[in-house]
N, C-alpha and C positions, 0 to 999 in steps of 0.2 A: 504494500500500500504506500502509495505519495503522501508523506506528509503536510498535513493540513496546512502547514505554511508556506508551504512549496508554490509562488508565485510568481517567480523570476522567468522569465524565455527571452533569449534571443537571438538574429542570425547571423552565423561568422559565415565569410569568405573574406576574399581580397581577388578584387577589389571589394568593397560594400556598400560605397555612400550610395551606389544608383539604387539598391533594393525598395523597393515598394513594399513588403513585405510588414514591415513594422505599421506602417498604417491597412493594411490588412487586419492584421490581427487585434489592430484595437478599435478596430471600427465592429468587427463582430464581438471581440469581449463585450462591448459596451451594452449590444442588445441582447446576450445571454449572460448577462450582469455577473460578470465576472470582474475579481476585483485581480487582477493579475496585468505584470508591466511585462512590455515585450521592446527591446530593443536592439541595437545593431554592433557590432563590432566587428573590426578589422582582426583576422585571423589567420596565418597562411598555415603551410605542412607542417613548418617548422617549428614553430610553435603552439600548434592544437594539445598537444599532451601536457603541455604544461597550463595551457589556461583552462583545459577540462579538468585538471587535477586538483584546481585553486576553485571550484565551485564546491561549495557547502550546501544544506540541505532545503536551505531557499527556494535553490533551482529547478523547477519541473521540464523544462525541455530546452532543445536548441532545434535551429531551423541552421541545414547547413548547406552551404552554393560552392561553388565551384571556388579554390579546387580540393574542396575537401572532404569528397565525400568518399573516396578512398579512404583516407584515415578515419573517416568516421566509424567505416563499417569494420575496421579492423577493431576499434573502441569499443563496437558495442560485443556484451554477451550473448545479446540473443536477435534473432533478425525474423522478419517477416519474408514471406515468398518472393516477394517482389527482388526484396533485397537480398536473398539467399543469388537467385536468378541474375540478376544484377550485378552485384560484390557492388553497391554503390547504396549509402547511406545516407537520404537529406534529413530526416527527425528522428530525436536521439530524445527519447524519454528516460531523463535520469531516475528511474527507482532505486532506492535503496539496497534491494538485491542485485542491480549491475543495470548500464545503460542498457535498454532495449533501442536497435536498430528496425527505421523505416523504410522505405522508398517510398513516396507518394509520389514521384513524378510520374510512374507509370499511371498512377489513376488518375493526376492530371490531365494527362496527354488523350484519355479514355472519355472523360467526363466532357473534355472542351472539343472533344469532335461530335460525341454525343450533343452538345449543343446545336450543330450545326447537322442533326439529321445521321450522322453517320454512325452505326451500330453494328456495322458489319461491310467487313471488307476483306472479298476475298486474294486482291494481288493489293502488291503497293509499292513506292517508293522510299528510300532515306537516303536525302545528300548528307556528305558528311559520314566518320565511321569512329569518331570519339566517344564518350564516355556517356552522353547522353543520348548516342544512337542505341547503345545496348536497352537504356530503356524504351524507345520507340520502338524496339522489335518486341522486347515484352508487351509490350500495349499492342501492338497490330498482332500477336498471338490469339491477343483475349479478345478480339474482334473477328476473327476467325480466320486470320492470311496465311496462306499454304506457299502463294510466292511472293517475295519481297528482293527488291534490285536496290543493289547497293552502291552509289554514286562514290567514288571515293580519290584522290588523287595517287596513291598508294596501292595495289591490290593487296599486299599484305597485309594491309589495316584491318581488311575486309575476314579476316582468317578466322578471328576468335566469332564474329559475329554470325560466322557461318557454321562453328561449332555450337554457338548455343540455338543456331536455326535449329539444324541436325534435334538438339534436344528439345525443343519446343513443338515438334512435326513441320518445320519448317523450311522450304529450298531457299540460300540467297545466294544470290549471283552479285557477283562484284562487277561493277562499269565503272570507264573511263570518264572525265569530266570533258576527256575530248573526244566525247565522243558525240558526232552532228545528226546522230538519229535514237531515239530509247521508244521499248516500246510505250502503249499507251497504260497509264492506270488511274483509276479513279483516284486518287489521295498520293500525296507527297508531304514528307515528314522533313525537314529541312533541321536540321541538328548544329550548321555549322554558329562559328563565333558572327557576331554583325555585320563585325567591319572585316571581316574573309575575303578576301580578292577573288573575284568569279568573272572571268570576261561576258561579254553582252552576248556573246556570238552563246556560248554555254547554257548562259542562263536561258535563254529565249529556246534552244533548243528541251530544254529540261519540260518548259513551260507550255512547251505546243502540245505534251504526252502527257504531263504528269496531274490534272484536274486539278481536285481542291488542294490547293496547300497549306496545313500547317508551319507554322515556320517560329520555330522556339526563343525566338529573338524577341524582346520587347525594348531593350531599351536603344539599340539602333534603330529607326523605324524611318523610313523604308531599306530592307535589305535589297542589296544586287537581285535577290531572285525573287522578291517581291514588288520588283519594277518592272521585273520582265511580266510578270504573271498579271500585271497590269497592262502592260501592251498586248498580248495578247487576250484581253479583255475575260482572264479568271479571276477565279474568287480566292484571295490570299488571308487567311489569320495570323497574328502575330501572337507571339507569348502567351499574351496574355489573362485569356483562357485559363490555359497551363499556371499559371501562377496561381490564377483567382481557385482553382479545384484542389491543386497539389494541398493549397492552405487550409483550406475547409477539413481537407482529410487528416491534414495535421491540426488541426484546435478536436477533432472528435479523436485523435490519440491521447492529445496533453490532456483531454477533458474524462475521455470512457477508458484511455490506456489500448484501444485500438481504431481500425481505420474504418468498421465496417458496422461500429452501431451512430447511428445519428443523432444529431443534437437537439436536446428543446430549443425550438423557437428557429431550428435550420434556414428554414427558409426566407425567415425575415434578414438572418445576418448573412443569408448569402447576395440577396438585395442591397445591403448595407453594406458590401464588400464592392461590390461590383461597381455602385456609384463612387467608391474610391477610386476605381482603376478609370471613372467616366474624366476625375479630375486633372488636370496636366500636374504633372510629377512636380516635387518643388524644387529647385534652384538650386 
């Protein structure tokens, strides 16, 4: 059990000042009247063990981004499927028996396409073959994808994501970023960093096949492949989605201790979430 004082959360990476996060999470405390502070700090590899080791029993959870969620998941004791699946850790419920490890980005990534209609997809795309594609292939599992092409500049990147296809019932094929034809699929999951260097001639290729795009970027806005997906006159998401869900699922952890029972009053704070993301970011 969390002790009853345990009120503390906040989210490391580095960089940090761009997260939105922090006013996420207090715009839904506010309307599940939760008396808990959630803030931000600057944290890299090197130093995660030592600032998780300097928390006292104050602390009920951390929200962690990039690039830490490696170390996170080696921190925690115990982990969820996601993150078993994954080896990537963003919510770390400190209980007194040992940090429990999360992934919410996979049900992020699930919830904010589900917004947009989609609940099931049987092929699909992911540019990009980093640490956050591992969970977009987990997500396009639990929607039902048997094949997913893997955009990547490297083919070896592509290696490990095709071993955990193999384990998920999954084919992926790895493509070149030069490559001037892909087949066609409904949904593309876009994983890369904002400011990624993607030529026009690429992107616009990507964008003639690849339908709806996801594109996990929120605080560059517009990305290289979200320009193109505007010339060719598709429908582009950014981030943001994925943030607004990943959080929800982390306040019903910090709140029930997992991701899959729901909160009183859910619906209003995810309302009350969501006009935070309506706001421009602060300064």
């Amino acid at each position: 059990m969390l002790s009853p004082h345990a009120s503390r959360l906040e989210v490391w990476g580095d960089p940090i000042a761009h997260s939105r996060s922090p006013q996420l999470h207090a715009a839904a405390y506010e309307v599940l009247g939760l008396d808990w502070a959630y803030g931000r700090r600057r944290v890299d590899e090197a130093s995660f063990g030592d600032e998780l080791a300097g928390l006292d029993d104050t602390w009920r959870g951390l929200s962690l981004t990039m690039p830490l969620k490696g170390v996170a998941f080696a921190a925690a004791s115990a982990h969820d499927r996601r993150a078993e699946l994954t080896g990537a850790v963003n919510t770390l419920l400190l209980a007194p028996e040992g940090a429990r490890g999360f992934n919410t980005d996979v049900g992020g990534i699930v919830r904010a396409l589900a917004d947009d209609g989609v609940t099931d997809v049987p092929r699909a795309r992911i540019v990009g073959a980093g640490a956050t594609a591992t969970s977009a292939l987990v997500a396009l599992s639990e929607l039902g994808a048997r094949d997913v092409d893997v955009v990547a500049r490297r083919p070896e990147a592509v290696e490990s994501l095709a071993a955990l296809g193999r384990e998920l019932g999954i084919s992926v094929a790895a493509t070149s970023f030069a490559a001037s034809v892909h087949v066609d699929v409904p949904l593309t999951i876009a994983t890369l960093p904002g400011d990624a260097p993607v030529t026009d001639a690429a992107a616009d290729a990507l964008a003639g096949a690849g339908g709806l795009l996801l594109d996990v970027v929120y605080g560059h806005w517009p990305t290289a492949l979200s320009a193109a997906w505007e010339r060719a006159a598709g429908t582009a998401r950014s981030g943001l989605g994925m943030l607004l869900h990943q959080a929800l699922l982390q306040i019903r952890i910090f709140r029930h201790g997992m991701p899959d029972t729901p909160l009183d009053r859910e619906a209003e704070a995810l309302v009350a979430m969501r006009r935070v993301l309506e706001e421009p970011p602060a300064a």
